[in-house]
C-alpha positions in Angstrom: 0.0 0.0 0.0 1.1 3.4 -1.0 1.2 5.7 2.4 1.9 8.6 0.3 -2.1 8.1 -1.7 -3.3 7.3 1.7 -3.4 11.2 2.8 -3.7 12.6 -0.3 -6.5 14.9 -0.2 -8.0 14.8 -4.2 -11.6 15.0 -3.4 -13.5 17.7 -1.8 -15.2 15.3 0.5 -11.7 13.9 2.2 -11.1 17.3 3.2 -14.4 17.8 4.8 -13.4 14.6 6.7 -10.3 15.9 7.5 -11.7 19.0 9.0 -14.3 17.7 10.7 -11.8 15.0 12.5 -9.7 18.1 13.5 -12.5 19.8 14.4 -13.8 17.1 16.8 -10.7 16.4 18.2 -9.6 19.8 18.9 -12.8 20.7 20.7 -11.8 17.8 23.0 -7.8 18.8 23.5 -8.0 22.1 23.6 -10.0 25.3 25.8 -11.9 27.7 23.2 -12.8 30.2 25.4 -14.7 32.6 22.8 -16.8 29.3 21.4 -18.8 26.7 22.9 -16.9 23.4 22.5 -20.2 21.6 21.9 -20.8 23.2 18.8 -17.4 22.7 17.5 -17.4 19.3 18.8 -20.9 18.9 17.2 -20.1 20.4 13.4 -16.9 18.6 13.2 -19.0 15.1 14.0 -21.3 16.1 11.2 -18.6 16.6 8.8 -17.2 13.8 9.7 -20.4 11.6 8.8 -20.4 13.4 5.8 -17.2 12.7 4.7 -17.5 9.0 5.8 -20.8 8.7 3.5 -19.3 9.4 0.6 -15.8 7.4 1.4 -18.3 4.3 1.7 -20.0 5.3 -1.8 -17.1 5.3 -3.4 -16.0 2.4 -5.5 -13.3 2.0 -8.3 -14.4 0.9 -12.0 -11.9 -1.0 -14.3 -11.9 -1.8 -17.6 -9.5 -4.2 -19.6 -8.9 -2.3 -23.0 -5.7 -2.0 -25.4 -2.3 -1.7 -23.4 -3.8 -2.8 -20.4 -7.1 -1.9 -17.8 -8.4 1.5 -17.3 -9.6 2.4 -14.1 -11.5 5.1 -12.2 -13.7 6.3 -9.1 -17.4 5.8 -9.1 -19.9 6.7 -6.8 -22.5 4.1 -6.1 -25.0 5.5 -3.3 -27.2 3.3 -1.5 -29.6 4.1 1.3 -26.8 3.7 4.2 -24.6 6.6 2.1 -27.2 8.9 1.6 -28.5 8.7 5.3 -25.4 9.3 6.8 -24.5 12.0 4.0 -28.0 13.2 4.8 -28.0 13.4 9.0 -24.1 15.1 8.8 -25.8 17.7 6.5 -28.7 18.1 9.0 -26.0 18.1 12.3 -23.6 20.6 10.4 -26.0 22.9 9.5 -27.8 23.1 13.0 -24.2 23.5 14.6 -23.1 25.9 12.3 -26.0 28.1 12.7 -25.9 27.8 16.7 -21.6 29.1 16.2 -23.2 31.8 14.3 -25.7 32.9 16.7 -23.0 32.7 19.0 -20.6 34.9 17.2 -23.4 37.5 16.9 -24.4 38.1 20.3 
């Protein structure tokens, strides 16, 4: 196994997953003082289900053609993908509308 393909970030989605595990884990390390650490804790979980959701969709095609096999990433989607996708869109948006409130007051 290639580490070096492991952590590269080439979808938008790993990088959500990579945010929200920072986000998560930093509201557990470390003392916000001007933020709730709920709310941080609770939109990185939901960008971390969303980024899980679409690492289990994703699949790799291949093809045998001339000079050898093709292959690519696919998204297949069933109803476990788009519910998780689904509930970390709902948990991420709630969250990131209570930070805002927060900020505003």
């Amino acid at each position: 196994m290639d580490w070096g393909n492991l952590l590269k970030i080439d979808y938008w989605w790993k990088l959500v997953l990579l945010c929200g595990i920072l986000l998560s884990g930093s509201s557990m390390i470390f003392d916000i003082q001007f933020i709730e650490r709920r709310y941080v804790l609770g939109l990185g979980i939901g960008m971390t289900l969303i980024g899980i959701g679409y690492w289990m969709a994703k699949k790799v095609a291949h093809q045998w053609a001339d000079g050898g096999m093709y292959q690519w990433d696919i998204f297949e989607h069933n109803w476990i993908t788009k519910s998780t996708i689904g509930v970390g869109i709902l948990i991420s948006i709630y969250f990131f509308i209570r930070i805002l409130i927060l900020l505003a007051l």
